[in-house]
N, C-alpha and C positions, 0 to 999 in steps of 0.2 A: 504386557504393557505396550510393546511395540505395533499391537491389534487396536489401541486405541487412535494410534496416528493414521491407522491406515484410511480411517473412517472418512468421507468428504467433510464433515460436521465438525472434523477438531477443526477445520480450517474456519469455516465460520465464526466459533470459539476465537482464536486470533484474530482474524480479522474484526471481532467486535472489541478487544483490546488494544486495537490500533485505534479505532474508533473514537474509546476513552481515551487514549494517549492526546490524541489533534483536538479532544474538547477540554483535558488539562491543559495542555498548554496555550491552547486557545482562551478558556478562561485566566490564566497568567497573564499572556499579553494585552487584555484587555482590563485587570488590574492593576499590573504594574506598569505599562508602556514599554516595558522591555523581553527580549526573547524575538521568537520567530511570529512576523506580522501571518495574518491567515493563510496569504497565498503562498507565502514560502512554506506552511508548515505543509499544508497542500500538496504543494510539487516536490516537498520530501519525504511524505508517506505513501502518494500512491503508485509509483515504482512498484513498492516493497507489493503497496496490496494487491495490486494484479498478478504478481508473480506468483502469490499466495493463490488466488483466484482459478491461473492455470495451474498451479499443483492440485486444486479441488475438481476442477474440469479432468484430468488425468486421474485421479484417485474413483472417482463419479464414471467412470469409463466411456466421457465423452466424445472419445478417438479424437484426432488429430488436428481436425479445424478449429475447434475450439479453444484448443492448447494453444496451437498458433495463434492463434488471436490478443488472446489474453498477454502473450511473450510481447507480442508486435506493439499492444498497447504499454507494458510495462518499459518496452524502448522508447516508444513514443515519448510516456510519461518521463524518463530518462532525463529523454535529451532537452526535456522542456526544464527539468530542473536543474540539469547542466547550464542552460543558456540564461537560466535565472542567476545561477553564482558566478557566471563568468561575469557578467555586466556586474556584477554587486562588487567585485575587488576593483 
């Protein structure tokens, strides 16, 4: 079982259900008017998905810039939805 995870490709796998996740709720807020507007849902998935990204680049035996990259972007992506919820309280 634990051979299935090792694959780069589970990661793809999740990453396409995040995917569906930001066009369900995406489709909500633009039914209902309420939930997270785009850019918040945005800046609070793609943290998760880069981090996911460099676990694929490290699984894929991309070595180490790659990895870095992907981390560097996922702080990046971070701090930008950190400064999003700071302004919003």
């Amino acid at each position: 079982m634990l051979e299935r995870f090792s694959d780069p490709r589970a990661i793809e796998w999740v990453l396409l259900f995040v995917l569906l996740e930001a066009a369900v709720l995406w489709a909500a807020w633009r039914r209902t008017g309420r939930g997270l507007a785009p850019a918040a849902i945005v800046a609070c998935l793609l943290p998760g998905a880069f981090l996911m990204l460099a676990v694929r680049a490290a699984l894929a035996g991309q070595g180490g810039r790659p990895v870095a990259a992907w981390l560097l972007a996922a702080l990046a992506a971070h701090l930008v939805d950190l400064g999003v919820r700071w302004r919003a309280r």
